[in-house]
N, C-alpha and C positions, 0 to 999 in steps of 0.2 A: 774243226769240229762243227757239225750242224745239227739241226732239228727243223723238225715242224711241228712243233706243240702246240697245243689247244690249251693255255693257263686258267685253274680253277683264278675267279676272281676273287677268291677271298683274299685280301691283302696279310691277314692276320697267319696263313698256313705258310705263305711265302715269306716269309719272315722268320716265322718258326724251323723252317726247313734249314733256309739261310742261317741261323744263329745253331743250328745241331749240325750242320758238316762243317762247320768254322769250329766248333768246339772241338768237335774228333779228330779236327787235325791236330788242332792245338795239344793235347791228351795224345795220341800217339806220341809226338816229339816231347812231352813232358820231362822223361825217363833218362834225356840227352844230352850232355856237356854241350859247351859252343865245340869242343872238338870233334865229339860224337857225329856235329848236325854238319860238319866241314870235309868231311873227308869224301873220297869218292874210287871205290875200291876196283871200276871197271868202267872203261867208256859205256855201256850199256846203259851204268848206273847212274844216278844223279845224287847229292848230300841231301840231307834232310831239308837242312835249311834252304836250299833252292826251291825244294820242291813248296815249303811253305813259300817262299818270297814268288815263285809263279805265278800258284793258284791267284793268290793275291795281286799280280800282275794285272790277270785276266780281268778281274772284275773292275779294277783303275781304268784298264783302258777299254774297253770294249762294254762296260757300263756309264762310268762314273767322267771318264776322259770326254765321250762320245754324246752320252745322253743330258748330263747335270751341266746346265750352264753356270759360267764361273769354276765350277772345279779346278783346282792347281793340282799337279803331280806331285806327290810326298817328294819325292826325287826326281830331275830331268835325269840324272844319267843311270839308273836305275834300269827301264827301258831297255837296254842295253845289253845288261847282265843278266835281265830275266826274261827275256822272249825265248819260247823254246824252238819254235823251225816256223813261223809264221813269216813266211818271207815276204808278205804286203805290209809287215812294221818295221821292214828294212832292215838295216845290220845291228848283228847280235855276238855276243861271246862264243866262243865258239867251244860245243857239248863236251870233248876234250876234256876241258878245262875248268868244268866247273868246280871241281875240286882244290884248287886253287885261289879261291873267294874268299878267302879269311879276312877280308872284312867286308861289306859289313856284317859284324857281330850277328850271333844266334840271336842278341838281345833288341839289336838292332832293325832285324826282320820282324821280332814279334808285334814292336812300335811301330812299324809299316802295317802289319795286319788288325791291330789295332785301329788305324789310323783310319784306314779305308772300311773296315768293318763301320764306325762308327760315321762316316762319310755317308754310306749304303745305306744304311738302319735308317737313317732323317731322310733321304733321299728318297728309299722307297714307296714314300704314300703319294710321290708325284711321278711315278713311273707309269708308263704308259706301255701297250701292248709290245710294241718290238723290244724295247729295252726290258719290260720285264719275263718276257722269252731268253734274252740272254742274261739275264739274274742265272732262269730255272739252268738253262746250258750251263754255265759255269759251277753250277754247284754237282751237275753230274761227273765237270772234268775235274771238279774240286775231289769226289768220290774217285774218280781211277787213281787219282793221285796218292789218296789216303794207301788202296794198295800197292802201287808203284814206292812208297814210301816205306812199307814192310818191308816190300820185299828188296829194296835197296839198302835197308837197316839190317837186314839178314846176312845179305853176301858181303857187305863189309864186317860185322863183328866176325862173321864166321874166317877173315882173315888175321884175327888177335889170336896166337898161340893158347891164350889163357880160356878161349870160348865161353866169353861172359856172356850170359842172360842178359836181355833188355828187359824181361819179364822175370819173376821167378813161380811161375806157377808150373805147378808138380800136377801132373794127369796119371791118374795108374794106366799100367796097359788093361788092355781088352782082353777077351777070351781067348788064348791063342788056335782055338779052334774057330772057322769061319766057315759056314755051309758052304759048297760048291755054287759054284755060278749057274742060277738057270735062266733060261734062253726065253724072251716076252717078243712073239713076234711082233713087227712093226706092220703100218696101215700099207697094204697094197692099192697102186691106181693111180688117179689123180688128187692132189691134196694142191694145197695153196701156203706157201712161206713167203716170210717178210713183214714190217710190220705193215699197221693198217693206217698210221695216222692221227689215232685216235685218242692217242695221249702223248708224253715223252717217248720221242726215239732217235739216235742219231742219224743221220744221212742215209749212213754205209747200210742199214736195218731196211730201205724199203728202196723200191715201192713193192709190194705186195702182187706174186704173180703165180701161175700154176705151175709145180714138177709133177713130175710121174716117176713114183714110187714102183720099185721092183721086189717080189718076195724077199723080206729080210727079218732077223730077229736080234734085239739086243739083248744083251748081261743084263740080268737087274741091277746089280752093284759094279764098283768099280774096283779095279784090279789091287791087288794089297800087297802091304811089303813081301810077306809071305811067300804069298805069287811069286814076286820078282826075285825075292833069294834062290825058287828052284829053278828059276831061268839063270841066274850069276852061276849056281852048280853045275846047270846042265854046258855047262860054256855060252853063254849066250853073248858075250862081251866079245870072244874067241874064235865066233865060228862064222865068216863071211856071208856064207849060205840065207845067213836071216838076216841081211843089212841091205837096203838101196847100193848101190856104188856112191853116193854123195856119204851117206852113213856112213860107210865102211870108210872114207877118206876121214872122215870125222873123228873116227874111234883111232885111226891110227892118229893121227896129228894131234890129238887132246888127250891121247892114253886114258878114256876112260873107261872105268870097269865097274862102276856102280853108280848110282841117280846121285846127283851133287848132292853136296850136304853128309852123305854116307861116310864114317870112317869104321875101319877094319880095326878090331882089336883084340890082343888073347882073350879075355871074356864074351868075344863075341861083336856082331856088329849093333855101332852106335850108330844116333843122327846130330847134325846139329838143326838146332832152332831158337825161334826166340826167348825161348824157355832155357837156354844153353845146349850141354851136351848131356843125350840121353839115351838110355837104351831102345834100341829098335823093335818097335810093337808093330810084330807080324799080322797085324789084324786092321792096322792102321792102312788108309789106302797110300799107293805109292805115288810120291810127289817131289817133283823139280826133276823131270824128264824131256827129254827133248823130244820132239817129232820125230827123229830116226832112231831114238830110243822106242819110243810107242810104238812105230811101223815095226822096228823087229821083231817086240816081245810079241806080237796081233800075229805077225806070220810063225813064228816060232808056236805060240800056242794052237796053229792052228785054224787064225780066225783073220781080221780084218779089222780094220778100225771104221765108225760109223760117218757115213756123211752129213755133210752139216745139215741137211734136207730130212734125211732119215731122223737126227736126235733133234731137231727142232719140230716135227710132227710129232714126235712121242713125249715132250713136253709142251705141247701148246698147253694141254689142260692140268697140270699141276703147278704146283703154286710156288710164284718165282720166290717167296719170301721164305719155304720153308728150309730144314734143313743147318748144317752147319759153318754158319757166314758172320760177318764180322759185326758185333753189336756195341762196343764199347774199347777202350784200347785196352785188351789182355791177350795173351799170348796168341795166336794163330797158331792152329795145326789141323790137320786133318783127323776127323773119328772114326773107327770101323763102325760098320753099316749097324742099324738097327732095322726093324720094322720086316715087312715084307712086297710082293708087287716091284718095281720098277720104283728102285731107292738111290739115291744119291745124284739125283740130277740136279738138282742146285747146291751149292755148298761142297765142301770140302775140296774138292781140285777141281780146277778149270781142264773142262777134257779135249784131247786133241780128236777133230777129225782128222778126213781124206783128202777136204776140200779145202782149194786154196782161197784164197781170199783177193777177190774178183767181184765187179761192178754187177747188183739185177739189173733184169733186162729195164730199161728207160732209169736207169740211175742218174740224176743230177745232182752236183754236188751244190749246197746251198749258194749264195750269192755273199760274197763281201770274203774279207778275210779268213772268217769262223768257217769259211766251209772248205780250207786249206787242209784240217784237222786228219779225213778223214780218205780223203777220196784216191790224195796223190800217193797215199802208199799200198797201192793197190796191184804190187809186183813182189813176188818172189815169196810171199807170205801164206800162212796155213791158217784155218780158223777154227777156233777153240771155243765149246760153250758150255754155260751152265753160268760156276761161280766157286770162288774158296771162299775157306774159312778164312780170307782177309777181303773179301769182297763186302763193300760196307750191307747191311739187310736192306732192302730195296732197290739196290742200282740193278739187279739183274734183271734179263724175264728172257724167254722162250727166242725171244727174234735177237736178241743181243750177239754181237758178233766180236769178240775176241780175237787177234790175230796177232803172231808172232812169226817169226825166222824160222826154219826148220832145226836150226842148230839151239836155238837160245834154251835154257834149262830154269833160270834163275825166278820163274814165277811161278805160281803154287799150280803147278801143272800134272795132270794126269793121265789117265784113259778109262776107257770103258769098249769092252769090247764089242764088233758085230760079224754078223756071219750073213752066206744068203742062204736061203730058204731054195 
């Protein structure tokens, strides 16, 4: 993971920031038995408690290891069991298996994060530019993790027969009427994507160069369960016709026949969430889809899905914070659309483009370790933007570049459709 941030010099905001994404992780995992934070329900996945003893990795060694003379390691073997693929800190446990860490204790790890938070905090008033560049980094990768940590809290309770709540907040549904989709062309020409530089952004985000834009228009809203039930009716699971040949091999091998999380019952179809298990609001957008999920429902409807050039011009100038994203640890879910214009571009599901996810033109991946994060998985992957509703409020913006598998479902993933002009 890299950057090239420009840090406000206030020491007092960087502090502030630091002590508010250490506390929302802590308050996520709050709700968690040590069994709860131990388990790991899919190589994909990682336990809670790893994710917590990580994050807290990153800032021991690449702040506090690196910058703070004298610093000792809470733990030498430690290192070990929480490197996640950074292969310039040498050998690490391997991903497999992190499920298998029962000890040390959930209680264990928190006296770890304790220990190095409390390390940082006195440390900080003698940090200097590069180390407090990597404070601000680590609190952004501290942020993917907060959602990486939902959404791995998800897909394991969602394998307990009993589908208990981590939450128990109760959402009424929406109107189960939702106006039709209308069409907001996007900018034709030349436009400029990527970021500029000019404050936080990871690597993969710049440098900042011209596309040329072709006649197109996007959805104002994103696609709803709604939607997708009348594609499950029309056979859309069933009918080759609207699947890639990779899909189609997909659907057969996973048997799937509806967006993860969905169960089919005589009352009708449920979801699960961290809310438990609940009835499915048609009005709600649809989420935990995969790439060749979204490629079929786009051509089955008719349309396309947008490139990541097209939705990130048509979000430069709206506001990465608005919308609904994750503010404090309560339930995550997605809300049917309010408002009017060109709605739900940050917040609620992360949405798939066309485009995969591939180096800008003069991409350098930063220098040292930290710039491992970002650059080497630059094969086989699709790029997704916006943000959910477990996207912490802040971490997103317009140049942010999401990427996953074409096959993977398990993150609060959606679409939005486009067409050309």
């Amino acid at each position: 993971m890299a950057t090239h941030p420009r840090l406000n010099d206030n020491d007092d905001q960087l502090s502030r920031h630091f002590e508010a994404v250490r506390a929302l992780s802590r308050a996520i995992a709050a709700p968690l038995s040590d069994a709860d934070a131990t388990i790991q329900p899919m190589p994909d996945a990682s336990p809670a408690k790893w994710h917590l003893a990580h994050t807290t990795w990153f800032f021991e060694t690449f702040v506090l290891r690196d910058h703070v003379p004298g610093y000792r390691l809470f733990d030498e073997r430690w290192p070990f069991l929480f490197n996640s693929y950074y292969d310039g800190e040498g050998e690490r446990h391997a991903r497999l298996r992190r499920g298998m860490l029962s000890r040390p204790s959930l209680d264990e790890v928190l006296a770890y994060r304790s220990h190095v938070d409390a390390a940082l905090t006195n440390a900080m008033p003698l940090l200097e530019g590069a180390a407090r560049a990597l404070v601000e980094l680590g609190l952004h990768h501290e942020q993917q993790h907060q959602e990486l940590m939902l959404m791995d809290m998800k897909v394991a309770f969602a394998e307990n027969p009993l589908a208990p709540a981590v939450w128990d907040e109760r959402v009424k549904p929406g109107s189960p009427h939702v106006p039709d989709i209308q069409w907001v062309e996007g900018r034709r020409g030349f436009a400029h994507v990527g970021h500029d530089g000019r404050s936080f952004g990871f690597d993969c985000e710049g440098p900042r160069h011209a596309v040329l834009l072709q006649r197109h228009a996007l959805a104002d809203r994103l696609v709803t369960n709604g939607e997708w039930l009348n594609f499950i009716e029309d056979g859309g699971y069933r009918r080759p016709d609207h699947w890639l040949s990779d899909g189609w091999a997909w659907i057969q091998a996973e048997g799937a026949k509806a967006p993860l999380y969905w169960r089919e019952s005589p009352e009708g179809w449920l979801r699960f969430g961290l809310d438990g298990l609940q009835p499915l609001d048609s009005a709600e957008p649809v989420c935990h889809i995969s790439y060749y999920e979204a490629d079929a429902f786009a051509r089955w409807a008719g349309a396309r899905l947008p490139t990541e050039q097209e939705w990130e011009v048509a979000a430069a100038t709206l506001d990465p914070r608005a919308g609904n994203q994750l503010d404090d640890a309560s339930a995550a879910r997605p809300r049917p659309a309010s408002g009017s214009g060109l709605r739900q571009m940050f917040g609620d599901v992360w949405q798939w483009t066309m485009s995969a996810y591939l180096p800008f033109p003069g991409f350098r991946p930063a220098a040292g370790t930290v710039g491992e994060y970002n650059g080497k998985f630059m094969s086989g992957q699709l790029v997704l933007k916006g943000a959910s509703c477990a996207t912490p409020r802040g971490h997103s913006r317009a140049t942010y570049r999401n990427f996953f598998y074409p096959h993977q479902r398990w993150m609060f993933s959606g679409l939005r459709l486009a067409r050309d002009l």
